[in-house]
N, C-alpha and C positions, 0 to 999 in steps of 0.2 A: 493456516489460511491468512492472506495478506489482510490488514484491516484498510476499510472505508476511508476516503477522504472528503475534505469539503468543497463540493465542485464549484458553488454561489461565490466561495470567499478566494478561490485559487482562477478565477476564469481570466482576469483581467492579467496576470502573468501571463496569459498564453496569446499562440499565436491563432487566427481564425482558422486555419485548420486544424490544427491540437485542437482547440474546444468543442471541433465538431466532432473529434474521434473520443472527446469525454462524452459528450451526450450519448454513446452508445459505446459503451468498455469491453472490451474483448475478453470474453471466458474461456480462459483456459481449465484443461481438465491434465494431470499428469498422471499416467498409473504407473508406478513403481513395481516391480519384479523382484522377489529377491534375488538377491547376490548384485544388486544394478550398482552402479558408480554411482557413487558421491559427487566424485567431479564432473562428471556430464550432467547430473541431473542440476548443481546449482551452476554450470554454467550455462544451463538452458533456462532457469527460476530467473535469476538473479539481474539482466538485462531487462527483464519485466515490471521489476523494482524498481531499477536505477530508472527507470523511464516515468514512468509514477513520479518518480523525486525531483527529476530534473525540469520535468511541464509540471511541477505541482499540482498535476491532476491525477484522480485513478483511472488512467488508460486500461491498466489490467487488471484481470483476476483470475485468482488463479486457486484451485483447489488440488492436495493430493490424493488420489486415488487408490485402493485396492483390490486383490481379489475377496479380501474378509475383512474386518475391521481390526483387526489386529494390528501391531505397526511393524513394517517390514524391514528387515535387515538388509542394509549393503553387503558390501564385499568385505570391507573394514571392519564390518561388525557392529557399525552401528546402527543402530533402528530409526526411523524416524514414523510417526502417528500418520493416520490415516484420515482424510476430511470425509469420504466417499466410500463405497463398496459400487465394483462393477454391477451386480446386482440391482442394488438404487440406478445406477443411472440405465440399466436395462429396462427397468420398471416404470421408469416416466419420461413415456414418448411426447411428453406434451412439453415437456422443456426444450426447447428449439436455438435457445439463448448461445449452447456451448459451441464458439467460432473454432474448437482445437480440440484434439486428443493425441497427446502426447503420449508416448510409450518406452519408459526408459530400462532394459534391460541387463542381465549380467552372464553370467555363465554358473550352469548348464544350461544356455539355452535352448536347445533343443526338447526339455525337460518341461520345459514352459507350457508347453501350448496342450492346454486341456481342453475339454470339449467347452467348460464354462466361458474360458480368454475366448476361445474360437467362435462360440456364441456371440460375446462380447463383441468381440471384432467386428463381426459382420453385420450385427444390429447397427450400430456405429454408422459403417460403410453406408447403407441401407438409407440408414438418416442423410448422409451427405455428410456428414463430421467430416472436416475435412485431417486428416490422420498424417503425426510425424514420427517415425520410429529413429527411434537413434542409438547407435551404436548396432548392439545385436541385435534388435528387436526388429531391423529388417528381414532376419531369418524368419520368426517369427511371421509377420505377414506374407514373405513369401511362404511357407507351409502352408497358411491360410488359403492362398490361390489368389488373394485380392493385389498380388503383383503382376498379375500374369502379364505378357505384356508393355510390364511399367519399367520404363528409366530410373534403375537406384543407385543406392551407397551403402557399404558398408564399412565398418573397421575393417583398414588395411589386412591388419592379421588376420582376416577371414576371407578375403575376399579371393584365395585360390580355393577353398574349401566349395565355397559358395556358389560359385564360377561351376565347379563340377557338379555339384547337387542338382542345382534349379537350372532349368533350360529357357524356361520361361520370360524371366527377368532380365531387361540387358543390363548389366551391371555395370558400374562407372567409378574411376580412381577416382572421387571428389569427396571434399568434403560435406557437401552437403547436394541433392539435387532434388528438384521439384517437379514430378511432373500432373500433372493433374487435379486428382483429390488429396492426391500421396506425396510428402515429404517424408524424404531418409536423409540420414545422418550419419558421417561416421563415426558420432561418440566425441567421448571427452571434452576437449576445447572444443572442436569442431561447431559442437551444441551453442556455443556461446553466438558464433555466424551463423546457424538459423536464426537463433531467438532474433537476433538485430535484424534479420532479414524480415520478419514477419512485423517487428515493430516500423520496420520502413513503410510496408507497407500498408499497415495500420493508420501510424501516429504523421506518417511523413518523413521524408531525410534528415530533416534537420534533429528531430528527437535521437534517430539512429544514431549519427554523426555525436551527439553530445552524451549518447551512452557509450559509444566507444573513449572518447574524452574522459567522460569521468573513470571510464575502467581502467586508463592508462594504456587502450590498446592504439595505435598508431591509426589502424583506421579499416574500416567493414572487409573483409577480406570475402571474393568472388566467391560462390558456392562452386565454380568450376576449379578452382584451384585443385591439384592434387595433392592428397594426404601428404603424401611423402616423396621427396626428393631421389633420384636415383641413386642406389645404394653404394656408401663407401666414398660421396663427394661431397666437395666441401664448394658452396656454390660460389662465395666470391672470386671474381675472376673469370670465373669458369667458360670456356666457349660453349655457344649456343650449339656449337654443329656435334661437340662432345655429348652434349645431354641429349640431343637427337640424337646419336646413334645406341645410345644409353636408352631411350625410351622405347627406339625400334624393336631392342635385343627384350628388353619388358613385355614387348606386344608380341614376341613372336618367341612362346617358350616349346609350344607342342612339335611344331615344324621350323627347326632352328635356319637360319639361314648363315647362307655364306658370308665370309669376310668381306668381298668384293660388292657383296649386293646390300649389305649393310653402310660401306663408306659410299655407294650410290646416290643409296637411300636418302643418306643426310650431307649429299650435297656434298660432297669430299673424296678425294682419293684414299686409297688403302693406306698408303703410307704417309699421309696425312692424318689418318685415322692413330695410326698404330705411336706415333710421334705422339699424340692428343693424351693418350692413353699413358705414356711413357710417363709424361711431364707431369700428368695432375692425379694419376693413379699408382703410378710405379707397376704395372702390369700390362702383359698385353693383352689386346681385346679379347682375342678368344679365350681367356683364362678368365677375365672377368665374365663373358656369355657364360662360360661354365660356371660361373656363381651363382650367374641368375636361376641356371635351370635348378641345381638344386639346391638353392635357397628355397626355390617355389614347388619343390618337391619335398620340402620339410616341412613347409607349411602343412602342404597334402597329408602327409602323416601325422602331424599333431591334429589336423582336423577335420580327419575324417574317417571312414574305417575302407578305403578304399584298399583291393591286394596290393602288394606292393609292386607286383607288375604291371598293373594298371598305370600308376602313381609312374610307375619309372616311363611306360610309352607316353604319360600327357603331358611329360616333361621330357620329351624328344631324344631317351634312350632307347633303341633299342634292342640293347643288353641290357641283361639283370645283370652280368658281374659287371661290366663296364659300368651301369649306375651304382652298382654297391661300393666299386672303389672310388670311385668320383666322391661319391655321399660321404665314405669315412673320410678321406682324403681333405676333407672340408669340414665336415662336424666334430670327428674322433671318432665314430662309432660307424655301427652298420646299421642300415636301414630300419632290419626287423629288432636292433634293440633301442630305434627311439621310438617307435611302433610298442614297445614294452612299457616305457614311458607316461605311455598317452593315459590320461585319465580313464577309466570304464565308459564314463557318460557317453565322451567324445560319439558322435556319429553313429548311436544306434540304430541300426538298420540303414545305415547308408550308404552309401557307396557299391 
């Protein structure tokens, strides 16, 4: 737990809005999961610090959470102590103070959600807590039901899994999005652009702006941004109308579309298209569409227990040998032996 600063001897360093965001400090609550990242979790902490340091005030606070007092293990293997137990903060509804409930996850996610977390959750909700799951733990509250409806985020490498499981949720390639009571995340760095989001609009811009400064990062990057870049480019340089047709062939994995309605789409002719593709990829487009599909029909089998015929029509086969040779053709292997692969946990009962 972060320790206390002295607000009396630190006010006159700040600025009149910083002091008024010290007279009432923001509580945060984290609950850690095991197997959760290391790296998401202190790049969601650590912004909250740096903010602390640079208005010499305690703007935050921040406590770690569990489901037991026990201290819970990463991924990595290392453990860190618990300030909370879910339990305690279930048990005293009269502490109204916590502005955050953070929930930082790992895999087996799915594993997760007990009836205690699920209790947990929803007492939470119930309060108004206003709730940011990062990375997996947006699975997590989707199970729950408390997405129903909600605009989120997940880690990339979930998000075809995810996409097929919850119908509910409209899901979104960002790094972070907010809608409501609810903030998702999708992990990692990403974590680092909420925290600063939430300190903006806490502490004000200027604290945001000087915690990105001291972190060395260039500067608060949009929650709309998407995770990840179209696959297999290198962006400098790169034409706009290329990554447009790159993102259309993204958006349209179930029901593939034509050559013709693709170079349309983004504003170009076919063989403007196929030139585009020549020069910054060394392939042609339809060979790279077939990447997309079953890249994103690997995902489907790493994450979930969907048949694999399924898996091949949501990924706009409709042949199982034509997708199984497509699949080896690009992986090495055949569908049903990375489907062997896959962890036991992956997807029980799903799909």
């Amino acid at each position: 737990m972060n320790a206390p600063a002295n607000i009396s001897a630190m006010r006159s360093l700040a600025t009149p809005e910083i002091s008024a965001a010290a007279e009432r400090p923001f509580d945060l609550v984290v609950l850690v999961l095991p197997g959760f990242s290391h790296l998401a979790l202190h790049a969601y902490i650590e912004p909250f610090r740096i903010a602390n340091t640079v208005s010499r005030l305690p703007l935050f606070r921040w406590r770690i959470a569990g489901l037991d007092a026990r201290p819970v293990e990463g991924a990595n293997g290392l453990a860190i102590p618990v300030d909370v137990t879910v339990d305690e903060l279930t048990s005293n509804p009269q502490d109204r103070r916590l502005g955050q409930l953070a929930v930082v996850a790992g895999e087996p996610v799915e594993r997760h959600l007990t009836p205690q977390l699920n209790r947990f959750l929803r007492v939470m909700a119930r309060r108004g807590v206003a709730i940011s799951a990062v990375g997996t733990a947006t699975w997590l509250l989707a199970q729950t039901g408390l997405l129903a409806g909600t605009r989120c985020t997940i880690h990339w490498s979930r998000l075809a899994a995810f996409s097929e499981m919850f119908n509910q949720p409209r899901i979104r390639d960002s790094l972070f999005v907010k809608d409501g009571q609810y903030s998702t995340c999708a992990g990692e760095l990403a974590a680092f652009d909420l925290a600063v989001d939430l300190i903006g609009s806490h502490a004000g811009r200027y604290v945001a702006q000087e915690v990105c400064r001291h972190a060395t990062v260039e500067g608060q990057r949009s929650g709309s941004n998407r995770q990840t870049g179209p696959s297999g480019l290198a962006f400098t340089g790169v034409s706009d109308k290329l990554v447009m047709a790159m993102r259309i062939m993204e958006e349209n994995v179930e029901f593939p579309l034509p050559m013709d309605e693709v170079a349309d789409r983004a504003g170009i002719s076919r063989r403007q298209l196929e030139r585009l593709f020549a020069v910054h990829l060394g392939l042609p487009p339809v060979r790279h569409y077939l990447r997309i599909r079953v890249d994103h029909a690997k995902r489907l089998i790493e994450g979930t227990r969907m048949p694999i015929i399924d898996v091949a029509i949501a990924c706009g086969f409709m042949s199982a040998s034509h997708f199984a040779k497509c699949f080896r053709a690009f992986n090495g292997l055949s569908p049903q032996q990375c489907r062997a692969t896959v962890p036991a946990w992956v997807g029980p009962g799903l799909g």
